[in-house]
DOBATI-463271 format. One record per residue (C-alpha): residue number from 1; x, y, z negated. Coordinates in pm, 1 decimal. Layout:
N
+-----+----------+----------+----------+
:   n :       px :       py :       pz :
+-----+----------+----------+----------+
: NUM :        X :        Y :        Z :
...
+-----+----------+----------+----------+
***
This chain:
106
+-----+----------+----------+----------+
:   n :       px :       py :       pz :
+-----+----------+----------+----------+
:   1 :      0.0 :      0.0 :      0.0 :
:   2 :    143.4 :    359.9 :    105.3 :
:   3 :    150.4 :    606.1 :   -178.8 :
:   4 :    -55.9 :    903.4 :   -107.7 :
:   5 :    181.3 :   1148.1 :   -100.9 :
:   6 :    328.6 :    970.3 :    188.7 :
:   7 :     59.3 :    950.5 :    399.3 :
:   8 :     12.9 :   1356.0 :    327.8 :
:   9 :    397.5 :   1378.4 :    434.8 :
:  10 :    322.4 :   1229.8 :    773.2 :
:  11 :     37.6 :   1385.8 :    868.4 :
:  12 :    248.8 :   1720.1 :    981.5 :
:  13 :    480.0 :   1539.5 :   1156.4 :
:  14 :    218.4 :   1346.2 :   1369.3 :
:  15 :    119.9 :   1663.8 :   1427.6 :
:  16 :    366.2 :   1829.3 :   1537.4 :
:  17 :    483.3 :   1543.3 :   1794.4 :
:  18 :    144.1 :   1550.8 :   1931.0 :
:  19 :    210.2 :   1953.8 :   2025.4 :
:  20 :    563.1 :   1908.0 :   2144.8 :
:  21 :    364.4 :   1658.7 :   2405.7 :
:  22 :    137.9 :   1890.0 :   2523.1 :
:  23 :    444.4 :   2159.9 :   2522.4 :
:  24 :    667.5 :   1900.3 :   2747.6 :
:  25 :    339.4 :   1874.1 :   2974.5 :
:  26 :    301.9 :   2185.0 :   3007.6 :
:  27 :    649.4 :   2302.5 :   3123.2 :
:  28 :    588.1 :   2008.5 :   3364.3 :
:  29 :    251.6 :   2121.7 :   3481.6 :
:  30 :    416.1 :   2489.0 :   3539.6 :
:  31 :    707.2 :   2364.5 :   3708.7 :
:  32 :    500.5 :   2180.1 :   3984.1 :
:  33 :    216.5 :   2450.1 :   3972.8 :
:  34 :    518.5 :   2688.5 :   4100.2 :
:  35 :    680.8 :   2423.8 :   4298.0 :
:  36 :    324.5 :   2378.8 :   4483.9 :
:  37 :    239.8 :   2716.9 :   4556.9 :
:  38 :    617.2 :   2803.7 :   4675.2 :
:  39 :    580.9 :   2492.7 :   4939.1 :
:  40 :    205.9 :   2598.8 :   5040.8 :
:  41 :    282.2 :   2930.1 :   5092.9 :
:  42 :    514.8 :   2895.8 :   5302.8 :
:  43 :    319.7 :   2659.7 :   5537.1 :
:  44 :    -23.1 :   2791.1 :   5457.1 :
:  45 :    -54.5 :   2975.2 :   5784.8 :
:  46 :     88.6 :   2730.4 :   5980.3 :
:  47 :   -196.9 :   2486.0 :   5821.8 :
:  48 :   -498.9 :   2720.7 :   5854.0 :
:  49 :   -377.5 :   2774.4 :   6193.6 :
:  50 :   -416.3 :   2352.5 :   6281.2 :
:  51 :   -692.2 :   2357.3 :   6082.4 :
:  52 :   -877.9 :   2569.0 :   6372.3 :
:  53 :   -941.5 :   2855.8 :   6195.6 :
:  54 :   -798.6 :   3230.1 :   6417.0 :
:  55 :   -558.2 :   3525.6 :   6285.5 :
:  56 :   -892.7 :   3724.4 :   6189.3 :
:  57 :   -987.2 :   3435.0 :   5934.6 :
:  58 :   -634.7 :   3346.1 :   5815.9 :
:  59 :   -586.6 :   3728.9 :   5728.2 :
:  60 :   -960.8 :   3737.4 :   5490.9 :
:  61 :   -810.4 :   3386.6 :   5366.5 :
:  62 :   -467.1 :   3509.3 :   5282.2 :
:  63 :   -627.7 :   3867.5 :   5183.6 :
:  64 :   -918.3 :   3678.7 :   4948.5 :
:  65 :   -633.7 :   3520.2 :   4759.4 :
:  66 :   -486.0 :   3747.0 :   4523.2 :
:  67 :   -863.4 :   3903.9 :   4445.9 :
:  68 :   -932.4 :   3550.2 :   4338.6 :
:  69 :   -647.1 :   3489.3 :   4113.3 :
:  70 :   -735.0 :   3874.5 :   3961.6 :
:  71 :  -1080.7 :   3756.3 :   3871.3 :
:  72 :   -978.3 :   3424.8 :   3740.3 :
:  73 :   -739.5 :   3531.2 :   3556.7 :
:  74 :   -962.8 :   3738.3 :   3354.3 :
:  75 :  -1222.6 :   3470.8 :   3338.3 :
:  76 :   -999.2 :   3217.3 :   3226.0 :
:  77 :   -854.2 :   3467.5 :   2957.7 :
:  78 :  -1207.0 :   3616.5 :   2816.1 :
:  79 :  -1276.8 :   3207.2 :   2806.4 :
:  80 :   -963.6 :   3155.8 :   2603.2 :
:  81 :   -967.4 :   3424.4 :   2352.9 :
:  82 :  -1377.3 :   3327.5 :   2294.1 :
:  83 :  -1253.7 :   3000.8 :   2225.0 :
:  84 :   -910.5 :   3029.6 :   2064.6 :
:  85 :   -752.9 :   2759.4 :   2236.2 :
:  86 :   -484.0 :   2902.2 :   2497.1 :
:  87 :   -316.6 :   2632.7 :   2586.9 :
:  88 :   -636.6 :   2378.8 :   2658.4 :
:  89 :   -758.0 :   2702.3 :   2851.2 :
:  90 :   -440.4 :   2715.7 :   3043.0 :
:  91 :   -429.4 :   2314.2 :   3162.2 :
:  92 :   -817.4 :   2317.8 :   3244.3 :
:  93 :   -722.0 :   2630.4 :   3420.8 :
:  94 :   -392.9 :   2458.9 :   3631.5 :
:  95 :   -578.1 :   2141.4 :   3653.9 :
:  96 :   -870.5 :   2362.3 :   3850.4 :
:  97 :   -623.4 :   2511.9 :   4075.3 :
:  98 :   -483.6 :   2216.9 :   4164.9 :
:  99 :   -797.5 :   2011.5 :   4257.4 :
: 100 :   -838.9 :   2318.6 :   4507.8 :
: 101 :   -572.7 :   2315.7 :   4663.5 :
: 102 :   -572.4 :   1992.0 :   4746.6 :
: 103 :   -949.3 :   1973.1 :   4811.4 :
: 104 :   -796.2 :   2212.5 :   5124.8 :
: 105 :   -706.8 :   1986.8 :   5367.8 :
: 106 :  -1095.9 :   1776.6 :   5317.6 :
+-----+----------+----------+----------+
***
């Protein structure tokens, strides 16, 4: 049988290995979230292009983008101070963008 006041001593430390996982995932998510939107940026026109679309559309496509990130990022930050959870805020938020972007190509 565990004495109590060993159980309360591991409780913190649990704890805190849980966050550093979510940390590490994070930095990982970020990396890739960068990684992704360096490599479709550079090929984004080149895509849109063989995706049929002309120069007229590509330029309200390209043009639409930073007025989307504006307003999300304020949406996803009003969400995350209401809630008080930044970080879970933050992966939904990455996990979002990603399931667009590669919803793209369908």
């Amino acid at each position: 049988m565990v004495a109590p006041e060993a159980r309360m001593a591991e409780a913190p430390v649990h704890r805190y290995a849980a966050t550093a996982h979510l940390l590490r995932l994070m930095k990982v998510l970020y990396f890739l979230s960068g990684f992704s939107a360096s490599s479709f940026g550079r090929f984004a026109t080149l895509f849109y292009l063989d995706s049929g679309l002309d120069a007229h559309r590509i330029g309200i496509v390209e043009g639409a983008q930073p007025i989307v990130a504006l307003l999300g990022n304020q949406l996803f930050g009003l969400l995350s101070d209401s809630l008080q959870r930044k970080k879970a805020v933050a992966l939904v938020a990455r996990a979002v963008s990603t399931a667009l972007l590669l919803a793209l190509p369908m």
